[in-house]
C-alpha positions in Angstrom: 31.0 2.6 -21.4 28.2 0.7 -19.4 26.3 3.8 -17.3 27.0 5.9 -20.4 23.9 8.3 -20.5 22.9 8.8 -23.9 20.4 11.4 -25.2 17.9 11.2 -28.4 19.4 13.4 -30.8 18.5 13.8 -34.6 20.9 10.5 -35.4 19.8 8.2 -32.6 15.7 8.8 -33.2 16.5 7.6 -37.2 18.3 5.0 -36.5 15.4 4.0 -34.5 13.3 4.5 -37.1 15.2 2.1 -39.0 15.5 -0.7 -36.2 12.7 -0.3 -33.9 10.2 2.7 -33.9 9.1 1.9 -30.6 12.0 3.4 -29.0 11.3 6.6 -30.5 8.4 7.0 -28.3 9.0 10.9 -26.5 8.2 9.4 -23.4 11.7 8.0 -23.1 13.7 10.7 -22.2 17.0 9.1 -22.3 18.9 5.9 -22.6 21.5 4.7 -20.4 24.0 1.7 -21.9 24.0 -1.4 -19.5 26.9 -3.7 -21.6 29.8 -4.0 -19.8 32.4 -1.7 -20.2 35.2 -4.1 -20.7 33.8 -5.5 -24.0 33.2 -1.7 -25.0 36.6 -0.7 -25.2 38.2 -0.4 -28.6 41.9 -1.4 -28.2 44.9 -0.4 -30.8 42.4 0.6 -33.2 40.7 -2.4 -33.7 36.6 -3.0 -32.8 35.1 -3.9 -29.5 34.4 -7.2 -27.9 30.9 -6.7 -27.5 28.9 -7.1 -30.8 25.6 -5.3 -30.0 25.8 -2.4 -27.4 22.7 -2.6 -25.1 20.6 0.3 -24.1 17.7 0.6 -21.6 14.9 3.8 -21.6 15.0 6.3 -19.1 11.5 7.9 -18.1 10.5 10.6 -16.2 10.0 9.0 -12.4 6.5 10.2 -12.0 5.1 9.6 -15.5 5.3 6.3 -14.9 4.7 5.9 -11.1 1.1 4.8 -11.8 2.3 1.7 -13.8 4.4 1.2 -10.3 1.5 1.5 -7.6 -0.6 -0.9 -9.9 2.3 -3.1 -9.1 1.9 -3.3 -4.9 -1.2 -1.0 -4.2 -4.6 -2.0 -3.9 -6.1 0.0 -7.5 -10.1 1.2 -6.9 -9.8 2.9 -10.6 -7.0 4.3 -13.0 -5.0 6.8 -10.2 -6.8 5.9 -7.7 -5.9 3.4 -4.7 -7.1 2.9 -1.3 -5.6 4.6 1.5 -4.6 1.2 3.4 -1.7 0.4 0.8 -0.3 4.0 1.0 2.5 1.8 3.3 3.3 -0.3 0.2 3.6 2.8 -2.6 6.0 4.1 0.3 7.9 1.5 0.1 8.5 0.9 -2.8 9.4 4.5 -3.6 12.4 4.0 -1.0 13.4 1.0 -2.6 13.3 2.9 -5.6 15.3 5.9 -4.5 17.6 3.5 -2.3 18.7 1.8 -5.4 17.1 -1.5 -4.1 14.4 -2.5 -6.6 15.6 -5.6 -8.5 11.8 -7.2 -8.9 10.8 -4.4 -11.2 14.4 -4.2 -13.0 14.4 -0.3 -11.9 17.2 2.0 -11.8 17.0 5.7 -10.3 18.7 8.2 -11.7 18.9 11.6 -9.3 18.6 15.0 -10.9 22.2 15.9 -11.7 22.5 18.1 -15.3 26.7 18.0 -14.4 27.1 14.5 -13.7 24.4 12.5 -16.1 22.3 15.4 -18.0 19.1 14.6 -16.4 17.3 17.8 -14.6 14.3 15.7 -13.1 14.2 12.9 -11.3 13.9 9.6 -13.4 14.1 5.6 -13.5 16.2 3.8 -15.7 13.9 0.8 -16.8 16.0 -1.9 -17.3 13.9 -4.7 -18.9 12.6 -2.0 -21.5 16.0 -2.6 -23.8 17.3 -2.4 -27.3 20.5 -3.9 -28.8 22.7 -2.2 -31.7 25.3 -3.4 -34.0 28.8 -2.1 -32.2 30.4 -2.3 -35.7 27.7 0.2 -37.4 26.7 2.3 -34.6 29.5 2.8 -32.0 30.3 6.4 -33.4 26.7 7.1 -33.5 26.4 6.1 -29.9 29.2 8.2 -28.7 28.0 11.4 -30.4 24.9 10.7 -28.3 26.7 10.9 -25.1 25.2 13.1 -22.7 26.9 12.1 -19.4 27.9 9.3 -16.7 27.3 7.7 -13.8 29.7 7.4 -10.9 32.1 4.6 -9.8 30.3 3.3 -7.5 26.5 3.5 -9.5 28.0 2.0 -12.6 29.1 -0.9 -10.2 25.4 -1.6 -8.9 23.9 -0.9 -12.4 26.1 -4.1 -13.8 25.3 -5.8 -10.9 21.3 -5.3 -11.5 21.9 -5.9 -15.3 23.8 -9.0 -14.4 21.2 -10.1 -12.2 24.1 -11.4 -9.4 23.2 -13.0 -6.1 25.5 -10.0 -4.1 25.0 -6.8 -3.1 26.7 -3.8 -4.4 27.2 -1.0 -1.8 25.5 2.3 -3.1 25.6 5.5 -0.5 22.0 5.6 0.6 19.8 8.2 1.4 20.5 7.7 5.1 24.0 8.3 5.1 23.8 11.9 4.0 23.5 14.7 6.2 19.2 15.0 7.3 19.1 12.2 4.0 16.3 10.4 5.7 14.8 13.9 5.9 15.2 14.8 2.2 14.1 11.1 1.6 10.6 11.1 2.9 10.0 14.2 1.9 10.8 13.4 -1.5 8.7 10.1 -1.1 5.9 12.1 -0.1 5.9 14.6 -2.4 5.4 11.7 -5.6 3.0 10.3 -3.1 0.7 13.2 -2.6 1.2 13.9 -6.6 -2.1 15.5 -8.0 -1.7 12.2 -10.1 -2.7 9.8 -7.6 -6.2 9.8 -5.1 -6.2 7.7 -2.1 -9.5 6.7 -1.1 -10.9 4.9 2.3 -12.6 1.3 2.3 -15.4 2.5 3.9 -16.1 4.7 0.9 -15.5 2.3 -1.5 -17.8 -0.2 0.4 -20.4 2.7 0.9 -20.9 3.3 -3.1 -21.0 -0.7 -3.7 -23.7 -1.3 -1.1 -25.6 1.4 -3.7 -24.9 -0.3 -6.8 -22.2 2.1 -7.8 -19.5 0.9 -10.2 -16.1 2.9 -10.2 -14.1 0.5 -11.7 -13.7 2.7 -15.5 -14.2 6.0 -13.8 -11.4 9.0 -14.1 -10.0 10.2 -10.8 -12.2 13.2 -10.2 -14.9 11.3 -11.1 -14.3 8.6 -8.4 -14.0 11.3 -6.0 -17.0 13.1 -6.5 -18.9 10.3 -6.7 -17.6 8.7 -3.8 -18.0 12.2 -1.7 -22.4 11.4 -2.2 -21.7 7.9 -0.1 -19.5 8.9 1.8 -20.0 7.7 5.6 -19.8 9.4 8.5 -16.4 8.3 10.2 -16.4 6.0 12.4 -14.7 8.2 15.8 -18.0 10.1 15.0 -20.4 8.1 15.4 -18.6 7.3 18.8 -19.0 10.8 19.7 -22.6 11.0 18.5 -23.3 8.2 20.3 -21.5 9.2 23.4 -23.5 12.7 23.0 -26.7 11.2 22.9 -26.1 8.7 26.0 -24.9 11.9 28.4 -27.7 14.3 27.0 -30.0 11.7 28.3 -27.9 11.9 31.7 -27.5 15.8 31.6 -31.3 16.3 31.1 -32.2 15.3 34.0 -29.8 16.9 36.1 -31.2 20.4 36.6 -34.7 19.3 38.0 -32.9 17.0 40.3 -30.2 19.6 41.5 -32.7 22.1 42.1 -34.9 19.5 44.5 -31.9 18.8 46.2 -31.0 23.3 46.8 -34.6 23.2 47.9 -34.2 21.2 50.3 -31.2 21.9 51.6 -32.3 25.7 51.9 -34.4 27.3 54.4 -35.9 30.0 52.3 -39.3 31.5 52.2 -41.6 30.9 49.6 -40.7 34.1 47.3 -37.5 34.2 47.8 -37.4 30.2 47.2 -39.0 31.0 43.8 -36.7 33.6 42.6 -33.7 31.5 43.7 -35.1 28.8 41.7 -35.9 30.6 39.0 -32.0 31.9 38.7 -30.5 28.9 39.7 -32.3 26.4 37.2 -32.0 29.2 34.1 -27.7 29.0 34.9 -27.6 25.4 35.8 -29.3 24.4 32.2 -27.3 26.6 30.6 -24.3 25.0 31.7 -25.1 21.2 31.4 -26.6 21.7 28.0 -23.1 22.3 26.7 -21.6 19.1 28.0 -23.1 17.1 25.3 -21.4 19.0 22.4 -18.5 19.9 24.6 -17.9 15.8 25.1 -18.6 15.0 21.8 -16.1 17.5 20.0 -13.2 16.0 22.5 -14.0 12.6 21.7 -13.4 13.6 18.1 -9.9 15.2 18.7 -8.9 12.9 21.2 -5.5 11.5 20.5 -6.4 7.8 21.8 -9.7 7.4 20.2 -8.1 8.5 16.9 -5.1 6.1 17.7 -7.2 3.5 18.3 -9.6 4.2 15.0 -6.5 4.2 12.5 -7.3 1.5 10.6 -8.5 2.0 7.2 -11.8 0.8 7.4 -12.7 3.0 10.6 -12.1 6.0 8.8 
């Protein structure tokens, strides 16, 4: 039936052989029929409607994530994208998980081992597809039946098959108990995969102003490379600067202090010079720290880092 999970046993792989070898490939861990179920159904003995049964691959979600992100986010190299279209990776990955990607002809398939047989998360890719003769290969087909999606999924997996101008309501994420919880953390956690670097523009621009080209370079490559340009970020030289204007300031403030205690004090000579002497050595000490002091708030301060968000001020 359509949203009948099928897995890649002995048979299916050789008949594959036969028809197509591509489909043999290891990286499709599954196949999930998309024909409609009415033409599947074998009535009184005799063969179905349907003469080819359609099947699309199922992958792994995050082996193929990369081919995704090329999709919407800005690529510096092979796994590695600039940090401005993290936004667009995001969401896509809800559309993804929300059942709502119909540009990419994507359907997600959550870990259920009971339901459909599939332990890790994966994506059903529905314009990678193969048909098979119904009359030669429906018993092979069923023998190969792992599991099956629920009423309400096989409904939106015709309707995405059948490329309809409706929408089929799916339960999303959101109306589960803390679902948008589990929903961003799940996002983030393909996100911030050890498969994927997210880089800064400033970075990027840095190395090209020096002539370097990361176009062909391997993540860890890009990164280390990128690390030798890398430019001080923008809220710091703020702070530097800020540091350098008030030390100018602040230097100046002990001599003048102590001029203005001298002549606001009626001392005698000695005792003049000793006060002096005391005064000056804990006034310096003081104002010498607000340079560094100023510039290190500058750095954490929450509106300056508010107002320096933007990609190419990191």
């Amino acid at each position: 039936m359509q949203g009948d999970i099928l897995w890649p046993s002995a048979e299916l792989r050789d008949l594959f052989g036969e028809v197509h070898p591509h489909f043999r490939d290891p990286r499709y861990i599954a196949f999930i029929i998309t024909t409609q179920s009415c033409d599947l159904v074998r009535r009184k003995g005799k063969l179905c409607k349907a003469e080819c049964i359609n099947l699309a691959v199922i992958r792994d979600l995050e082996s193929c994530l990369s081919q995704f992100f090329d999709s919407v986010c800005e690529k510096v190299s092979p796994g590695v994208y600039l940090k401005g279209s993290r936004i667009e990776a995001y969401q896509l990955l809800a559309r993804i998980l929300n059942q709502n990607e119909q540009a990419l002809g994507l359907f997600y398939l959550h870990p259920d081992t009971d339901t459909i047989g599939i332990s890790d998360y994966a994506v059903a890719l529905l314009r990678v597809a193969i048909a098979l003769r119904a009359k030669e290969h429906y018993e092979l087909l069923q023998g190969a039946r792992r599991g099956r999606l629920t009423g309400q999924f096989r409904n939106k997996l015709g309707w995405l098959v059948g490329n309809l101008y409706s929408r089929v309501g799916t339960p999303d994420w959101t109306d589960q108990e803390d679902g948008e919880k589990k929903l961003n953390q799940l996002i983030k956690s393909l996100i911030d995969s050890d498969l994927y670097t997210w880089v800064s523009k400033s970075m990027i621009n840095a190395a090209q102003k020096a002539g370097i080209c990361i176009d062909d370079m391997s993540p860890d490559k890009v990164m280390s490379t990128l690390e030798k340009y890398k430019p001080i970020p923008f809220k710091e030289q703020i702070a530097d600067a800020a540091k350098e204007e008030i030390n100018k300031i602040v230097s100046r403030l002990p001599d003048t202090i102590m001029e203005d205690i001298s002549n606001e004090l009626c001392l005698d000579n000695e005792i003049k010079r000793k006060v002096d002497n005391q005064l000056s050595k804990i006034i310096k000490a003081r104002i010498s720290e607000i340079p560094q002091k100023l510039r290190n708030r500058l750095i954490n301060n929450s509106v300056i880092s508010k107002a320096l968000s933007r990609d190419e001020l990191d």
